[in-house]
C-alpha positions in Angstrom: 28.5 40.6 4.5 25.1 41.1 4.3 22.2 38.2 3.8 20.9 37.6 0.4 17.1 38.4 0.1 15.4 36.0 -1.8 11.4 35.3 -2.8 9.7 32.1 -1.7 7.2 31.3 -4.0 4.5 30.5 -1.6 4.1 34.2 -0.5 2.3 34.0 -4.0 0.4 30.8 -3.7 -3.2 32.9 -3.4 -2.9 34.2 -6.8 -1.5 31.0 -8.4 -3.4 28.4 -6.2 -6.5 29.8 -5.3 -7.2 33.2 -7.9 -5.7 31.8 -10.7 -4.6 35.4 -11.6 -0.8 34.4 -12.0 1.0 31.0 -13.1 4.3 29.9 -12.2 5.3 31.1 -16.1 4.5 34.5 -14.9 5.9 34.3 -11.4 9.7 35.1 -13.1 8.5 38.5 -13.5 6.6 39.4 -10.6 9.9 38.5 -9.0 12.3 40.4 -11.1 10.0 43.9 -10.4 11.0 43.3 -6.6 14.7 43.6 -7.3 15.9 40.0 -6.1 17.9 37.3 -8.1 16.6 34.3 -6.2 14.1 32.8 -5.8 12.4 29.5 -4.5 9.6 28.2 -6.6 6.5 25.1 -5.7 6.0 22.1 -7.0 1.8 22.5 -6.9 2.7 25.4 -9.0 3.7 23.6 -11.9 1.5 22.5 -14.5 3.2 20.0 -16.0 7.1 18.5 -15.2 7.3 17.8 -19.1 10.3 18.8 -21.4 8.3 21.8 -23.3 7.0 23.2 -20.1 10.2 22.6 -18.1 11.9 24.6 -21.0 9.8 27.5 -21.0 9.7 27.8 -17.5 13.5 28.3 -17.6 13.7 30.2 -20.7 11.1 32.9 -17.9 13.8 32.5 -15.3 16.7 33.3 -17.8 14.9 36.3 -18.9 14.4 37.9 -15.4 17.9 37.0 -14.9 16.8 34.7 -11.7 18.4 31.8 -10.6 16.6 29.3 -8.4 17.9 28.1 -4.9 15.6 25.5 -4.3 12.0 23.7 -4.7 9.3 22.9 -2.6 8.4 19.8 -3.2 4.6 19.8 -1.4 3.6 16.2 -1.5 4.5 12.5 -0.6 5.0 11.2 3.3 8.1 9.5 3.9 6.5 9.1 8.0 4.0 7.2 6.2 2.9 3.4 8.0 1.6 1.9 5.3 4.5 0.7 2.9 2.6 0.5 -0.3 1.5 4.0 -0.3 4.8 5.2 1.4 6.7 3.3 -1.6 4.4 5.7 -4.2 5.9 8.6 -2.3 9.3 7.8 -2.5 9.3 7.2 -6.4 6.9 10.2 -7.0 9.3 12.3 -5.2 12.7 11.1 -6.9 11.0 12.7 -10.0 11.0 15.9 -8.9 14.8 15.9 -8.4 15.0 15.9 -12.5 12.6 18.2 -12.8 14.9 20.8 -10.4 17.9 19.6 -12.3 15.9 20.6 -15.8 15.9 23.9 -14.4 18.7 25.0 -12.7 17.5 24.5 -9.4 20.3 23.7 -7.0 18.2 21.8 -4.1 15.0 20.4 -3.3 13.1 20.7 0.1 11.3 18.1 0.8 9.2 17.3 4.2 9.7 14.2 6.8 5.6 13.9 6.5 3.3 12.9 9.4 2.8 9.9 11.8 3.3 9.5 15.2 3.7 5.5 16.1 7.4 4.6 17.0 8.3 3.2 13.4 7.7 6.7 12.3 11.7 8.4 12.9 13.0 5.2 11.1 11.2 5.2 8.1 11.8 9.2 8.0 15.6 8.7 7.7 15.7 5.5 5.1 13.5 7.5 2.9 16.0 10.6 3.4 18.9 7.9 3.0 17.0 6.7 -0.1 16.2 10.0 -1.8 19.8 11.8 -0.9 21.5 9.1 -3.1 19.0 10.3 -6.1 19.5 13.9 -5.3 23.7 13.1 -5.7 23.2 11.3 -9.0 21.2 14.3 -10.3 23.3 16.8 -9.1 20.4 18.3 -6.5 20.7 18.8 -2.6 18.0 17.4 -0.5 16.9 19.6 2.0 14.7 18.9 5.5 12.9 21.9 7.0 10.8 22.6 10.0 7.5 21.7 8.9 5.0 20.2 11.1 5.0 16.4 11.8 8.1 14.4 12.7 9.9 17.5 11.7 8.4 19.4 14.4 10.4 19.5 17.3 14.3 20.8 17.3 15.0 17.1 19.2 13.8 15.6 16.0 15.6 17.6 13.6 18.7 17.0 15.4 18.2 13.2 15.5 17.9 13.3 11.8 20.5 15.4 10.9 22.9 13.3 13.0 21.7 10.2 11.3 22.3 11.8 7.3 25.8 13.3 8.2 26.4 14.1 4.1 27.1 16.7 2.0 24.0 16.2 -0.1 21.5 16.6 2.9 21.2 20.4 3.8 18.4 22.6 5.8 16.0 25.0 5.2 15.1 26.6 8.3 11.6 28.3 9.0 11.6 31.5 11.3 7.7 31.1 11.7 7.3 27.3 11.4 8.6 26.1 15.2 6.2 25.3 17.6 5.6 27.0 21.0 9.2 28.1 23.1 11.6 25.7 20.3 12.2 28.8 18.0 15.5 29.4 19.4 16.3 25.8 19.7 15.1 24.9 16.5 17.5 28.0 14.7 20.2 26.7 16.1 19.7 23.4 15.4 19.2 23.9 11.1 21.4 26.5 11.2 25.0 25.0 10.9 23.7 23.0 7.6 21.6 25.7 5.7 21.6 26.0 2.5 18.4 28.4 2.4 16.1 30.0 4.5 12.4 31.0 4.4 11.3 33.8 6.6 8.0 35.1 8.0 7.3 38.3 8.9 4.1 39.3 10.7 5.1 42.4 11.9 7.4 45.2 11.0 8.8 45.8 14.9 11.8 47.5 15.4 13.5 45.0 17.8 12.1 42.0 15.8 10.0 39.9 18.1 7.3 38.6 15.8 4.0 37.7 17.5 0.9 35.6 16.0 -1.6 33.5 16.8 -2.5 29.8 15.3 -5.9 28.8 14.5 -6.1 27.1 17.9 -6.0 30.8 19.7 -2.4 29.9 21.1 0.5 32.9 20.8 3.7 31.5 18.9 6.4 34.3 19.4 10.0 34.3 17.8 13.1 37.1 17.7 13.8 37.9 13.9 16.9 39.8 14.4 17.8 36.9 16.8 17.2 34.2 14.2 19.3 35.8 11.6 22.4 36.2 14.1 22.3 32.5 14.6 22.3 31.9 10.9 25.3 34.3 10.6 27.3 33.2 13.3 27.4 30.0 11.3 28.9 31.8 8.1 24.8 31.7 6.1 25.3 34.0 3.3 21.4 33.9 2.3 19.3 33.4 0.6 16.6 34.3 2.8 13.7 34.1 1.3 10.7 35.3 2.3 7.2 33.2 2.4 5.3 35.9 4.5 4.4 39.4 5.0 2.4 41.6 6.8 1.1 44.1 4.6 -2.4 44.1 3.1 -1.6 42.6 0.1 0.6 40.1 -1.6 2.3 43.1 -3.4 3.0 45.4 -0.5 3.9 42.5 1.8 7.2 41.7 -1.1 7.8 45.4 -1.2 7.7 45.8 2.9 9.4 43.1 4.0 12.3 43.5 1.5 12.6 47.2 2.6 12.5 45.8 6.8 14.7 42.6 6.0 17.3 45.4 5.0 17.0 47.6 8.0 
């Protein structure tokens, strides 16, 4: 069977973010002209989580005959020392649960956050342990995925996952997001428990090895066609949605990387 294809939505964050020449009500569209049926959407993208909007926005994604795999909830720090703040998080977050439930959106991602004193691992799994129990009353996965921080390392993912051993805690795996030689490592680790995928494309090789460089100068490669045998091997059905291209615009990178993801 072959792997869903899928649009993240923050291969569009320069024109919703930054241009303001496209909103998350007009994102449904842009989507459906690319041929896919799922999508992932932001949840800087959204201008409000109120009834009206939250109505509208569905009414878009009903119309372009999408459905929505999961959020990304971009914000709060679970990692976070300081309790009071942390304790913001936590309840800001649950929100968003709702607000993917309004929808139709059958998960959230959201991210372990950043700290790096030895308190940091156990507050990262009570506030997962906290916010899966929300996510089951709403009806809405929780997923982790590799995202910088305590989420870095394959070692930490695994400690994680072994720690929320439920149903309602799944994975979102990021090709591009693992750090130097832990690509392979890291697949396999998130792998077993996906429930979606983002992928990142920077070039269109034939044998898949993807090379770039971070801001620090340093080489990350990974092995595309690689990465999607270890999600299939598991029995991952897609979506894999993609957050990157490497064409010269937003457009053409959509367009190319659907057409390569297929080859």
């Amino acid at each position: 069977m072959d792997l869903e294809l899928g649009i993240a939505g923050w291969i569009l964050s320069g024109e919703i973010l930054r241009e303001k020449t496209l909103t998350l009500l007009e994102f449904p569209g842009v989507c459906a002209k690319h041929g896919v049926k799922t999508v992932e959407l932001c949840s800087r993208f959204f201008e409000s989580q109120d009834a009206k909007y939250l109505n509208e926005l569905r009414g878009k994604l009903k119309e372009n005959d999408l459905s929505v795999k999961s959020m990304a909830v971009d914000m709060g720090n679970i990692a976070g020392a300081d309790e009071a703040v942390r304790r913001t998080d936590i309840e800001a977050l649950k929100t968003w649960f709702y607000t993917a439930s309004a929808i139709g959106s059958e998960a959230i991602r959201i991210n372990t956050g950043h700290a790096d004193d030895e308190g940091a691992m156990d507050r990262v799994i009570d506030g997962y342990r906290e916010l899966v129990e929300v996510g089951e009353q709403a009806g809405v996965k929780l997923l982790i995925e590799n995202h910088g921080g305590v989420s870095s390392t394959s070692d930490n993912l695994q400690k994680i996952l072994d720690a929320i051993d439920t149903p309602g805690f799944a994975t979102c795996p990021d090709t591009g997001n693992f750090p130097l030689g832990d690509w392979e490592a890291g697949m396999t680790v998130l792998a077993p428990r996906a429930f979606s995928c983002h992928v990142k494309v920077f070039t269109y090789s034939d044998d898949g090895e993807q090379v770039r460089k971070d801001r620090g100068g340093n080489t990350h490669t990974y092995n595309l066609q690689t990465s999607l045998r270890i999600l299939k091997d598991t029995g991952y059905t897609g979506p894999l949605c993609i957050e990157s291209g490497a064409s010269d615009s937003t457009d053409a990178s959509i367009r190319d990387t659907l057409v390569y993801m297929k080859e």
